[in-house]
N, C-alpha and C positions, 0 to 999 in steps of 0.2 A: 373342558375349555370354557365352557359359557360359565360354571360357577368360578372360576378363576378370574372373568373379564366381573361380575357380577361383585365378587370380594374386592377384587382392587378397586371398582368404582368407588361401592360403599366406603371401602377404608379412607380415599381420599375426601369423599366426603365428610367422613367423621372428623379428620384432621383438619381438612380446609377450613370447618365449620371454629376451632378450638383459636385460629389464629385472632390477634387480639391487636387494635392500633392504640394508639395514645397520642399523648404528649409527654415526652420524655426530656428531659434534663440531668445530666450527671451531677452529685455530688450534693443535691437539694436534700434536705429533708421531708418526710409528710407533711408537716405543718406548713413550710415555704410554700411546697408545692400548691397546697389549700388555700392558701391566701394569694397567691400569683392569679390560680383560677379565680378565686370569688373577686379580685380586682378586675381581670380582664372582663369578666361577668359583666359586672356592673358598669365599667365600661361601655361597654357592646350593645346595655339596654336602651330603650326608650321607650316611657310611658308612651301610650297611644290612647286619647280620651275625645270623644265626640258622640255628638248627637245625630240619629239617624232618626228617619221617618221611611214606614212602610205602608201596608193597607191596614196594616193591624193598628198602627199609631204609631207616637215617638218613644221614643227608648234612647237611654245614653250607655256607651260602654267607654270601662275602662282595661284595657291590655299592655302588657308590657310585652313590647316585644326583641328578641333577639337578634342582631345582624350578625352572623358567623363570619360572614368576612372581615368584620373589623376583631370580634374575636381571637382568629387565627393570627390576627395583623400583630396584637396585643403580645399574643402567647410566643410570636417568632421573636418580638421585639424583647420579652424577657429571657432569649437565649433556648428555649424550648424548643423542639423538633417533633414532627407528626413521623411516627416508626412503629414499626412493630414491635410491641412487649413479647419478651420470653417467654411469660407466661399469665394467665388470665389473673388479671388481679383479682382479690381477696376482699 
C-alpha cells in the first residue's frame, strides 16, 4: 500500500510539474504571435535612470523595467488569453 500511495504521489508530480500556461490566441500565426509579444513588451517597459549616493560614493544606474500588469492589459486587449497549452512548447 505505501509504495502504491508513494507511486501515485510521484506520478502526479511528474504530470503536475509538465503542465504549461501561456498566452494563447486561435488562428494567429508564430510570427503574429512574436510581434503581439514584443509590442506589448515594449509597451509595458520603462527606462528607470538615476543617480544614487551610498557610503562607497555616487553611481548612476540605468534599468528597464517591466510592469506585467500593463502587459497582461496589452496581451488581453490584442484578443489573447492566459490558459493552459496542451503541450510544452518547443
Amino acid at each position: 500500500m505505501r509504495k502504491l500511495v508513494w507511486l501515485l504521489l510521484v506520478t502526479g508530480l511528474a504530470l503536475g510539474g509538465c503542465t504549461h500556461f501561456g498566452w494563447v490566441k486561435d488562428g494567429v500565426t508564430q510570427q503574429e504571435a512574436s510581434q503581439d509579444t514584443h509590442t506589448c513588451l515594449r509597451e509595458a517597459q520603462q527606462r528607470d535612470s538615476g543617480t544614487h549616493a551610498n557610503l562607497y560614493g555616487v553611481f548612476t544606474q540605468d534599468a528597464v523595467i517591466t510592469d506585467p500588469n500593463q502587459y497582461h492589459v496589452c496581451m488581453a486587449a490584442h484578443g489573447y488569453s492566459w490558459r493552459q497549452m496542451s503541450a510544452a512548447p518547443r
